[in-house]
C-alpha positions in Angstrom: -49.0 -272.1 173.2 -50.1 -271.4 169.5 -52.5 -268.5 168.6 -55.8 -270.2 167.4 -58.2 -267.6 165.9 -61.5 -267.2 167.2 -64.7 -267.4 165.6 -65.2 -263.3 166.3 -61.9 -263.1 164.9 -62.8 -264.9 161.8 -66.0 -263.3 160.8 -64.7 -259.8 161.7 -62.0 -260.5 158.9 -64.4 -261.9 156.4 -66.8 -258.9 157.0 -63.9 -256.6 156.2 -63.3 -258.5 153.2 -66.8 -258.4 151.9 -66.9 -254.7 152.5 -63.9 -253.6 150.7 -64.9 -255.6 147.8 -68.0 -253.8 147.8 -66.7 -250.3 148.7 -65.6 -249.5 144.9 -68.6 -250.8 143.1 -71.0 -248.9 141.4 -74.9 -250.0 142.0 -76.6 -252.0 139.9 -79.2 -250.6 137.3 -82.6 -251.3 138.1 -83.8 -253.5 135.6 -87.4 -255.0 134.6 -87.5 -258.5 132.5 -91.0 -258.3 130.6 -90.2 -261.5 129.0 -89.0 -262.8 125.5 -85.9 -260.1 125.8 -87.9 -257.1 126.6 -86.7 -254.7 129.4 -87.7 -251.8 131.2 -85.6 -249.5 133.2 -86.4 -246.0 135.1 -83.4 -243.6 132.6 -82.4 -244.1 128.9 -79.2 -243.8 131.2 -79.3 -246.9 133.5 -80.7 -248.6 130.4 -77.8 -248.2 128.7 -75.8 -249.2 131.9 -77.0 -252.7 131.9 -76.6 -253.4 128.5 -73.0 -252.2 128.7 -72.3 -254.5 131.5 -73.1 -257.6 128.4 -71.3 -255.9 125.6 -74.6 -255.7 123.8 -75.7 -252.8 122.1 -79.6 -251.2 123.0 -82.4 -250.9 121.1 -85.1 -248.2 122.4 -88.6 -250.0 121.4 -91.4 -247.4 120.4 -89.0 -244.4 120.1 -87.4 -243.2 116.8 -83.7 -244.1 116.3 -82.2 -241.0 116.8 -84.2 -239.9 120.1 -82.9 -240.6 123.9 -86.3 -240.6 125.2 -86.8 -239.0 128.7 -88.3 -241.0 131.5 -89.2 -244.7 132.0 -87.5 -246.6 128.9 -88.7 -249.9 126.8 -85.6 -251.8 125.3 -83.6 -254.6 124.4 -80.0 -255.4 124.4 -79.1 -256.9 121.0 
């Protein structure tokens, strides 16, 4: 008689697969779309994160160029 997999089987092996995919993964930076390319994240940090992620290098908006500003940043990814 053949082995036929269950349904249990099945999804126990496709969770497994979803969480070792996930397992190395860094989280995602928390982003804010204000509209017409405008961000807003929580760090200069996880701003720069995200526009890593694109390639695309950031822009600080309302912040001289060479400050990191502290706190809650404005941005875009150019």
């Amino acid at each position: 008689m053949p082995y036929r997999p269950t349904a249990a089987a099945l999804s126990l092996l496709a969770l497994a697969a979803c969480l070792a995919g996930c397992a190395g993964n860094r989280p995602a930076p928390r982003v804010v779309m204000l509209g017409d390319g405008v961000l807003r994240s929580p760090s200069a940090q996880e701003a720069e994160a995200y526009c890593r992620n694109f390639g695309a290098p950031l822009r600080f908006i309302g912040v001289p160029r060479d400050k990191v500003p502290q706190g809650e940043v404005t941005y875009r990814c150019d």
